[in-house]
N, C-alpha and C positions, 0 to 999 in steps of 0.2 A: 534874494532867494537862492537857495543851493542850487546848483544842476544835479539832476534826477540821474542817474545811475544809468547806464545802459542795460537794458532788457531781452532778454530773447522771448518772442512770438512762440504760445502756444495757440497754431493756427485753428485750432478746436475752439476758441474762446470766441473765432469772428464765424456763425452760421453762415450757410451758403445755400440757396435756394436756386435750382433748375427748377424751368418751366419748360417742359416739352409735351404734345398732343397723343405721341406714343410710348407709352407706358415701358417697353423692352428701353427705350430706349436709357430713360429715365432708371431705371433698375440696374442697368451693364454703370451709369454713371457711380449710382448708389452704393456698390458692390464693388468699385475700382479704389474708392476714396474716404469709405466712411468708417475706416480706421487711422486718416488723418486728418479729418477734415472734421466739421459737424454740416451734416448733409440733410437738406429738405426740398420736397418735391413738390410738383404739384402739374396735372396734367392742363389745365387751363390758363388763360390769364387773370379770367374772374377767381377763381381759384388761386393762380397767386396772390392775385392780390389781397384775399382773405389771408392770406401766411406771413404776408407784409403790415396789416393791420395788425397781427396780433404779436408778432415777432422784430425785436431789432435784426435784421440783415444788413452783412457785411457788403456781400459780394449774389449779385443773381444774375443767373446766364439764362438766355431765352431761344429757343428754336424761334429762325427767322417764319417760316410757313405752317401757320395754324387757324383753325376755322374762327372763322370771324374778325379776326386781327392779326398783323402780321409781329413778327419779335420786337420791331423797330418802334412800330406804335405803342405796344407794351410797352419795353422799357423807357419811352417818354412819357407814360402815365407814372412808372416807376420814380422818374426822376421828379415828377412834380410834388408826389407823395414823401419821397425819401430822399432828396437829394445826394446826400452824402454818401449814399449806397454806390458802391460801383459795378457799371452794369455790360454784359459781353454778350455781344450777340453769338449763336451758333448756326450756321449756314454751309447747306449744301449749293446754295446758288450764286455764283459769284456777280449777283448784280453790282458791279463799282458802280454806277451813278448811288443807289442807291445807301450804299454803304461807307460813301463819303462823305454824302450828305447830314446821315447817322453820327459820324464821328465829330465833322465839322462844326453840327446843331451841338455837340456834349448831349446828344442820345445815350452815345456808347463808350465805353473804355476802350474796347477793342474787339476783334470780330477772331471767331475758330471755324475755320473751317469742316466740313463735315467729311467723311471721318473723320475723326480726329485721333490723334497719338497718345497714350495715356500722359507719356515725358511731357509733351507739350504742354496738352492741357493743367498735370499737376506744376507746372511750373507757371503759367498763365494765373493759377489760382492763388501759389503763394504769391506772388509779384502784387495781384490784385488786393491781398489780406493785407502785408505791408502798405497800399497806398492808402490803404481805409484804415490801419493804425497810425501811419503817421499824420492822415490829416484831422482825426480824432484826438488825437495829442496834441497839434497845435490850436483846434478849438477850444481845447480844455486848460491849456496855457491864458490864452489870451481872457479865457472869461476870469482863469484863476487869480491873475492880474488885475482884471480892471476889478473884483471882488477885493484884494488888497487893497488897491489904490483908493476905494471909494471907502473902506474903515481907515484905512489910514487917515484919510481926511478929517474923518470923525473924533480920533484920537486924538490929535491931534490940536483940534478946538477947543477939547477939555485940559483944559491947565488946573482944576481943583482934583485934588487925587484921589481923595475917596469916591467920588463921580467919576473920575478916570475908570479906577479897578471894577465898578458896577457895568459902564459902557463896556469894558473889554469881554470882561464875562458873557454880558449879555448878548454881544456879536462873534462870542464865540458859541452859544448855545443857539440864539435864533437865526443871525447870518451864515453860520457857517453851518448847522444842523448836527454838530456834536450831541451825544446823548448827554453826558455829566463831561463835568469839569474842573479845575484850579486854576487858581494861579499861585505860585507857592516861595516866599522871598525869605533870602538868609538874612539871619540877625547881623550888627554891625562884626560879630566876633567871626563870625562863617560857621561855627560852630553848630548852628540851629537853624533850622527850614520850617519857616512855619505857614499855615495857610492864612493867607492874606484876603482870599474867598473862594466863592463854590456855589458851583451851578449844578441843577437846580437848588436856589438857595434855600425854600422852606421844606425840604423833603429831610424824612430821618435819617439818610444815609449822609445827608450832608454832616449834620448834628452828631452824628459817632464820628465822621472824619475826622472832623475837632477835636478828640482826643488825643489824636494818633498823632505821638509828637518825632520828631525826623531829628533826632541826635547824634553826635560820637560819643561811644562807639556805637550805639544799637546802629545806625545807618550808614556807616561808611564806605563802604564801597558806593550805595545811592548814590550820597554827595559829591563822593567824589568823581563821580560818571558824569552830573550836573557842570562841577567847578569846573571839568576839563574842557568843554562845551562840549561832551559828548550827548546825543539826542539817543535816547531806552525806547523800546517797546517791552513792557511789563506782559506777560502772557499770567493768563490765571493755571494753566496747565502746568505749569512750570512752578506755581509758586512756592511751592518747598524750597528751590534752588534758591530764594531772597531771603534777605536779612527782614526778622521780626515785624518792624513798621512796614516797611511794603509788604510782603505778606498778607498782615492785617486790613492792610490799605483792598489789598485785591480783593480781598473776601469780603470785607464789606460793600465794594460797590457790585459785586459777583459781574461784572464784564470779560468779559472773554479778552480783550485786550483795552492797554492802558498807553500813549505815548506819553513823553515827557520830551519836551526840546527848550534846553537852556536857554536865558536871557542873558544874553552878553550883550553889556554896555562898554564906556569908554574905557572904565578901570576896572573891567572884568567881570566875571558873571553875576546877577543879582538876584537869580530866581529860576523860576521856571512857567513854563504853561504847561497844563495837562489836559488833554481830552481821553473820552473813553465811551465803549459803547456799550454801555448797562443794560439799556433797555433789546438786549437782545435782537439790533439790525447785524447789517455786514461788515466783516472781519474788515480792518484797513488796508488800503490801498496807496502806494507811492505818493499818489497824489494828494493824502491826508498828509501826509508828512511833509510835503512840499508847501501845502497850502499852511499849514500852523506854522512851520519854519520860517514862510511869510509873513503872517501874521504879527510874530515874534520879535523879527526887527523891527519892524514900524511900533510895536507897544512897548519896547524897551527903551526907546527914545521918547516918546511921549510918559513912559512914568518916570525918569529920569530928569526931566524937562519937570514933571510937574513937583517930583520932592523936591527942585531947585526953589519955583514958587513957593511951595509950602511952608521951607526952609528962612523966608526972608521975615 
């Protein structure tokens, strides 16, 4: 798998949830940050925790002295609910036994003291936004992974090819939860890309893809984006900008976006895989492309392996 591109944090993307019992106080927070931040309140813990039911949070900070429960006990109700959320107490009372205790248990991420400094605090929150992206990225790795590893295996087992290409498909629509898809191999001349198959396989939009044949010259620049092992994101906004068959190709699956990442084998590239998302979900993310780019090596060796079989 490739490595992913470094990213910059927009810290708006990870919610942030105070819990405090006074209201001023909660508002001077709301009003300091919530032009950087995504900012949510709630003057309760029960009450938090209704915001935590309904909402992914990043990062919750808790006034330590509140009626009926104190911060500390919150944010271990927090941590059972959410684990991965990270959670900062805020305190005018510098109990240390207590507050040791707190950090010792993984209650807390860390504690602010009351007043606090806006610098402080705005830098306490990004620090906290970074630890909850990067260890949301390494969960996301790791499942991304063993999701490869365990098709791979699959792939693998199948040495008949046209049972190959159906398996590939089909853990590329049901496993991996692509809307539609290809797989798309060049003739022995390089000259022509034709589809090999297509998920969902009984729908009409498959059935008109079929026509849509991938030539030089009508597709050259395509192909040649493929041959270089360069990996496309096909936008449908855009699609004036393509040559005729992609084009065509966009409009009829009317997706808002299409990737494509080459199969490169021993003796160079033999195809492509395509997902896309037709049925009008969410726009792709880094980690689609990471995850089919996985996918990709491990199925170009397992159909590679299987036209050897075929071949005998």
């Amino acid at each position: 798998m490739r490595p992913r591109p470094v990213q910059l944090l927009d810290y708006r993307d990870f919610p942030i949830l105070y819990v405090d019992d006074e209201p001023d106080n909660l508002r001077v927070f709301e009003l300091t940050f919530r032009h950087e931040f995504s900012v949510l309140t709630a003057t309760s813990a029960e009450a938090g925790m209704e915001v935590l039911n309904e909402n992914p949070i990043a990062v919750v900070l808790s006034d330590q002295r509140m009626p009926g429960v104190t911060g500390v006990e919150f944010l271990a109700q927090v941590r059972n609910l959410a684990p991965d959320t990270i959670r900062i107490l805020v305190t005018a009372y510098g109990d240390v036994e207590i507050l040791g205790d707190a950090i010792n248990n993984g209650c807390i991420y860390r504690y602010i003291p009351k007043p606090w400094e806006p610098e402080d605090m705005r830098l306490t929150l990004r620090r906290a936004i970074e630890a909850y992206a990067l260890e949301s990225e390494r969960t996301g790795l790791l499942q991304e992974l063993s999701t490869i590893n365990r098709l791979s295996r699959n792939l693998h087992q199948e040495m008949e090819f046209e049972r190959l290409v159906e398996l590939l498909l089909h853990s590329m629509h049901k496993d991996l939860g692509f809307d539609g898809g290809a797989l798309l191999l060049f003739d022995a001349s390089g000259e022509r890309l034709g589809w090999k198959g297509l998920f969902p396989r009984d729908s009409e939009v498959s059935a008109r893809l079929q026509e849509i044949e991938f030539t030089r010259p009508q597709s050259s620049n395509f192909m040649d984006q493929i041959l270089l092992g360069h990996s496309q994101r096909l936008s449908l906004a855009d699609s004036t900008d393509y040559e005729g068959p992609v084009r065509k190709w966009l409009t009829e699956v009317s997706a808002d976006e299409i990737l494509v990442v080459p199969l490169t084998g021993k003796k160079g590239v033999i195809g492509a895989l395509t997902v896309d998302n037709r049925c009008g979900s969410r726009r792709f993310v880094p980690e689609d492309s990471g995850l089919l780019d996985g996918l990709a090596t491990q199925a170009v060796i397992a159909l590679e392996n299987a036209r050897l079989v075929k071949a005998l």
